[in-house]
Z-matrix of the N, CA and C atoms (Angstrom, degrees):
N
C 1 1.461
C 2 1.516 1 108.39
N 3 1.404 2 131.91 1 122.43
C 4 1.251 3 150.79 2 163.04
C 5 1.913 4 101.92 3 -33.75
N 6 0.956 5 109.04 4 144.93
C 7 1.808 6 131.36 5 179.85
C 8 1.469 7 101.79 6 42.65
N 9 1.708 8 116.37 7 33.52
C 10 1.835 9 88.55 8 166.84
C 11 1.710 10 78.02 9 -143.44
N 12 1.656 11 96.94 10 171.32
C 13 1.493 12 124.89 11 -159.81
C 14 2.073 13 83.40 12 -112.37
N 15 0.607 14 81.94 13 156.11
C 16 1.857 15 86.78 14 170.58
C 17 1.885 16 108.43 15 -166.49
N 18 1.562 17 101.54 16 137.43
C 19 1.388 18 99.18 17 172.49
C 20 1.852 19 98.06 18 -169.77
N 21 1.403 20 77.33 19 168.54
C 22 1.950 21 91.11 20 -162.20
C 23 1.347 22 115.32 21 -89.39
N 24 0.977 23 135.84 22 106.91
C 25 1.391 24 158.44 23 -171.91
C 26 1.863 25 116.30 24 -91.50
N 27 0.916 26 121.97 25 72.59
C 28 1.647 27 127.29 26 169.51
C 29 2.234 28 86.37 27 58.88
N 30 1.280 29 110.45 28 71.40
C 31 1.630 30 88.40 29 174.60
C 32 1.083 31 122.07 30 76.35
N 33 1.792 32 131.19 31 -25.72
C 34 1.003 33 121.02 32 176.76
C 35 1.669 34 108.78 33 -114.64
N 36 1.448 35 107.28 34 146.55
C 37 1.640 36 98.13 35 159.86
C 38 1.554 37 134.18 36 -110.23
N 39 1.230 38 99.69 37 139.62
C 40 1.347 39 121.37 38 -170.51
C 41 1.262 40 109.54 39 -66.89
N 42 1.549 41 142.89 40 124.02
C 43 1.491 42 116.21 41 162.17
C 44 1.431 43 108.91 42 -122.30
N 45 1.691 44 128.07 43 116.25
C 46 1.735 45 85.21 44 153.39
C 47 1.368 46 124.14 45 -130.36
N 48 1.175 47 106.14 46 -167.65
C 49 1.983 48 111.43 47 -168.21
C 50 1.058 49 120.88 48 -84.56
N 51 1.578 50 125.93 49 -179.73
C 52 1.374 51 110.60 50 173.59
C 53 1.716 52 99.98 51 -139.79
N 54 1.714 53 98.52 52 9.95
C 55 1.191 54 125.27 53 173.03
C 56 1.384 55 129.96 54 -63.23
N 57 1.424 56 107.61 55 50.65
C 58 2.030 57 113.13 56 -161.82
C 59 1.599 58 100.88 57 -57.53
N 60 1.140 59 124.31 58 -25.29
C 61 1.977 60 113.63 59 -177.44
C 62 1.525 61 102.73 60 -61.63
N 63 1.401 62 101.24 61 -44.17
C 64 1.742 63 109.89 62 -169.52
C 65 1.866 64 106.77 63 -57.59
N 66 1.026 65 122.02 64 -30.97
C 67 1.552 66 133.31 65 -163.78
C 68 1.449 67 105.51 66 -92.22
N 69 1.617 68 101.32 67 -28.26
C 70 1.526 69 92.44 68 179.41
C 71 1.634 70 124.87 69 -102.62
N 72 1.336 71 99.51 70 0.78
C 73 1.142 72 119.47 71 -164.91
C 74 1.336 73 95.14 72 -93.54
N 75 1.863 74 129.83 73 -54.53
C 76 1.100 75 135.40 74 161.27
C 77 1.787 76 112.60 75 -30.38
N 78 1.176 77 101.16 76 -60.25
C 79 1.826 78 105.18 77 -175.71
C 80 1.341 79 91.05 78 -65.60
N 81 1.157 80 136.60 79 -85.95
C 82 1.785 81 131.62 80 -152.11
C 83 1.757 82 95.69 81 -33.30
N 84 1.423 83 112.48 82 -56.86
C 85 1.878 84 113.38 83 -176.30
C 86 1.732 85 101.99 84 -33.63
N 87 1.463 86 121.44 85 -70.91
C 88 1.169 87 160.86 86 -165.25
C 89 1.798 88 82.51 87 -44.32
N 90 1.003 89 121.76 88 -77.60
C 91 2.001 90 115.53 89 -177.40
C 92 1.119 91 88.37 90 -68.52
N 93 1.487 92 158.87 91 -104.00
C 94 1.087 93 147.77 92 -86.23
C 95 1.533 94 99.19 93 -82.78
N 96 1.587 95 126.58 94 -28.11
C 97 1.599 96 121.12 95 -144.19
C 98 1.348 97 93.18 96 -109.97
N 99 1.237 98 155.41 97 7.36
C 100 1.580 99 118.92 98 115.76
C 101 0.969 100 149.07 99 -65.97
N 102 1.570 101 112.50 100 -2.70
C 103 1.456 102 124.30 101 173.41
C 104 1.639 103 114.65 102 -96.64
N 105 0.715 104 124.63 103 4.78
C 106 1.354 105 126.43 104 174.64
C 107 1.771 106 114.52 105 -142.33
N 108 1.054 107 107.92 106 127.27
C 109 1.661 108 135.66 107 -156.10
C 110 1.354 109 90.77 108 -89.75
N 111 0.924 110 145.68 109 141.96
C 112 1.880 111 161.57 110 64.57
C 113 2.135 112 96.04 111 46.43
N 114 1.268 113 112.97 112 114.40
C 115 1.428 114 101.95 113 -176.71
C 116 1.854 115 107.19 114 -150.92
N 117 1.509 116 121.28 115 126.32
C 118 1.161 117 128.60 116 -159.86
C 119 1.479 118 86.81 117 -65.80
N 120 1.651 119 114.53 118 160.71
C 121 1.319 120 114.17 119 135.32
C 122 1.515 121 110.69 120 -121.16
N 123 1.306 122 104.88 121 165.28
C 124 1.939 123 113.84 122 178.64
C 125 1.871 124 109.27 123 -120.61
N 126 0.661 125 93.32 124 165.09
C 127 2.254 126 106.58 125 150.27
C 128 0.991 127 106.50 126 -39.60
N 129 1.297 128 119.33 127 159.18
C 130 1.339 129 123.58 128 174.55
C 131 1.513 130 96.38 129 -123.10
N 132 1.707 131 127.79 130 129.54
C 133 1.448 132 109.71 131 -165.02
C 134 1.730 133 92.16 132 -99.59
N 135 1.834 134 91.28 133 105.33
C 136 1.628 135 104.13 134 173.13
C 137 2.084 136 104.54 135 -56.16
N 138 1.284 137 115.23 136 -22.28
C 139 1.418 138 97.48 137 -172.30
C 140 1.600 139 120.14 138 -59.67
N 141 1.866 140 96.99 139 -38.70
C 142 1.487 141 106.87 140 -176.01
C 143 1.558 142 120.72 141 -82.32
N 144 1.336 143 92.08 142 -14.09
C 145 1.798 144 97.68 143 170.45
C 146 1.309 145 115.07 144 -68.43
N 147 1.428 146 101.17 145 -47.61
C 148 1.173 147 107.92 146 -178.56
C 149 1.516 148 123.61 147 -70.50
N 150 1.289 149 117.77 148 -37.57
C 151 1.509 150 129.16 149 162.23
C 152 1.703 151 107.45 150 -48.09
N 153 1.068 152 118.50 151 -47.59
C 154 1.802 153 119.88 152 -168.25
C 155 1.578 154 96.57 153 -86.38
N 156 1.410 155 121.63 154 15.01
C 157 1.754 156 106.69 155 173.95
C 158 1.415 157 100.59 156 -118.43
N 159 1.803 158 111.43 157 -14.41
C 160 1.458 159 107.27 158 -172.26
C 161 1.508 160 90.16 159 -88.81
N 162 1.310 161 129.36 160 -45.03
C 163 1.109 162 133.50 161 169.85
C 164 1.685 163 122.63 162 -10.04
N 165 2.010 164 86.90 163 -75.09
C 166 1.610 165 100.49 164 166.22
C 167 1.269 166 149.71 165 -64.26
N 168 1.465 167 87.46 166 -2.78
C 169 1.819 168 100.21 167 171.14
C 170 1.474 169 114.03 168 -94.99
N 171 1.309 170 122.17 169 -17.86
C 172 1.327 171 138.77 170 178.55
C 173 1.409 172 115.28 171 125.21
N 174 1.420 173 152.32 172 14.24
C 175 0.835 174 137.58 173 176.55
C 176 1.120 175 128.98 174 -98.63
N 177 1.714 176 122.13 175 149.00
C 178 0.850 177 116.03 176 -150.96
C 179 1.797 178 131.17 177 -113.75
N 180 1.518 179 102.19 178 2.01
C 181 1.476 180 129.48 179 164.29
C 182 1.327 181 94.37 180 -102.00
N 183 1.509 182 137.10 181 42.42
C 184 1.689 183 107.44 182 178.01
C 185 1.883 184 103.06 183 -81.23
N 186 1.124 185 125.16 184 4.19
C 187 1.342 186 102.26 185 166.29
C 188 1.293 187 127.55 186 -63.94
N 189 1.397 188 109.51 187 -24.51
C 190 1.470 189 130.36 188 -152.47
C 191 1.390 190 106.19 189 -96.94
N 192 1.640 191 103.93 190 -54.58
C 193 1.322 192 106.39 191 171.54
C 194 1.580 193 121.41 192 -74.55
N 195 1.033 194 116.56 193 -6.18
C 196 1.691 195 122.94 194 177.62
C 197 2.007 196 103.23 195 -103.11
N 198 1.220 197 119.20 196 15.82
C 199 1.212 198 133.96 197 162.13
C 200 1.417 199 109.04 198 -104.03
N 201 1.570 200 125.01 199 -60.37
C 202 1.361 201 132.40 200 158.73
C 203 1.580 202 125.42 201 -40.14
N 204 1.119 203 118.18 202 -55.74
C 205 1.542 204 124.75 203 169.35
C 206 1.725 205 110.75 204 -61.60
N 207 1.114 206 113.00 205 -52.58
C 208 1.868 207 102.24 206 167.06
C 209 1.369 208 108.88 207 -60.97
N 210 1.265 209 136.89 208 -20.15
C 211 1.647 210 136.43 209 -160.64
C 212 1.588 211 77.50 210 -92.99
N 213 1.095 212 138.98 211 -33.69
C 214 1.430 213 134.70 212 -165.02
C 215 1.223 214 92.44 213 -79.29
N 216 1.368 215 118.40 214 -87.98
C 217 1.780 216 128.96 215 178.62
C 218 1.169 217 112.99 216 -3.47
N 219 1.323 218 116.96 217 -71.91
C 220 1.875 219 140.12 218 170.48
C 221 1.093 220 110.50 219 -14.94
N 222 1.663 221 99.33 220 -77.97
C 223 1.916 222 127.99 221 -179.48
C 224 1.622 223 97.29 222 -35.50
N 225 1.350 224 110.95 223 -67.81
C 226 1.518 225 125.76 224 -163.39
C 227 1.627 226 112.06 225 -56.76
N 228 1.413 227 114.37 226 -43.71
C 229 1.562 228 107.92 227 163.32
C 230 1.201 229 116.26 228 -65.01
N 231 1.327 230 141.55 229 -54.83
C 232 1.081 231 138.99 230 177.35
C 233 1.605 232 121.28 231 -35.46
N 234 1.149 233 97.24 232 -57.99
C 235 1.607 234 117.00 233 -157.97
C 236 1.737 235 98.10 234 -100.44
N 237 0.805 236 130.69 235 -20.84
C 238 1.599 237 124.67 236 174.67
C 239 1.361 238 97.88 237 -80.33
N 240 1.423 239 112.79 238 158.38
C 241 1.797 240 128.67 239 158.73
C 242 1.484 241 103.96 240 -64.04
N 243 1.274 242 101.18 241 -164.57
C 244 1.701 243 113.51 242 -160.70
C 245 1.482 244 82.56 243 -147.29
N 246 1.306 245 135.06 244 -20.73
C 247 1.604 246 129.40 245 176.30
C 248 1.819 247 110.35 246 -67.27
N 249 1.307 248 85.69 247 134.34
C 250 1.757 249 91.35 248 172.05
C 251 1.109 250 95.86 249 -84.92
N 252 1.821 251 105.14 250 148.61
C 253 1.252 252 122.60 251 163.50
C 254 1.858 253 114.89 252 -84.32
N 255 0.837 254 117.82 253 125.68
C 256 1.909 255 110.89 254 158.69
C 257 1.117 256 119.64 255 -114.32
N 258 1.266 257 103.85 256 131.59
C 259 1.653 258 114.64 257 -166.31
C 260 1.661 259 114.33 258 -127.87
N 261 1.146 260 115.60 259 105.07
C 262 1.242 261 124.34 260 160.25
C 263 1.319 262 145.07 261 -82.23
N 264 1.537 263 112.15 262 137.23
C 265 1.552 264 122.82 263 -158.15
C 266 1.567 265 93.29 264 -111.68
N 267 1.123 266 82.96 265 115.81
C 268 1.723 267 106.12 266 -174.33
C 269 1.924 268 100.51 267 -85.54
């Protein structure tokens, strides 16, 4: 096997690496993973974000219009490309 030393020891074999990312990567796992918990993520509901920013600017249908502007958003992912345009100014 490529990057390890191996030899026979009373019946048993010895191997080791020369793989230092693998060793440190093992230890960093080893501290880091009781301190940090397992955690769902969800959607983010763009309607109500968007409702609580029209909100904060002063308006006063932002339910309506923060229903309309995601109905827009939607349309626009769907139906637009995913290719960037580049445009040069000659």
């Amino acid at each position: 096997m490529p990057g390890t030393l191996g030899g026979r020891l009373g019946g048993m074999t010895l191997r080791t690496t020369q793989n230092i990312l693998f060793c440190l990567c093992n230890s960093i796992y080893d501290v880091f993973c009781p301190v940090y918990r397992p955690c769902a993520m969800v959607v983010p509901d763009f309607e109500l974000i968007c409702e609580i920013m029209l909100v904060a600017e002063g308006f006063l249908d932002a339910r309506l219009l923060a229903r309309k502007f995601i109905t827009l958003y939607s349309l626009c992912k769907e139906l637009l490309s995913k290719q960037v345009e580049i445009f040069s100014v000659s």
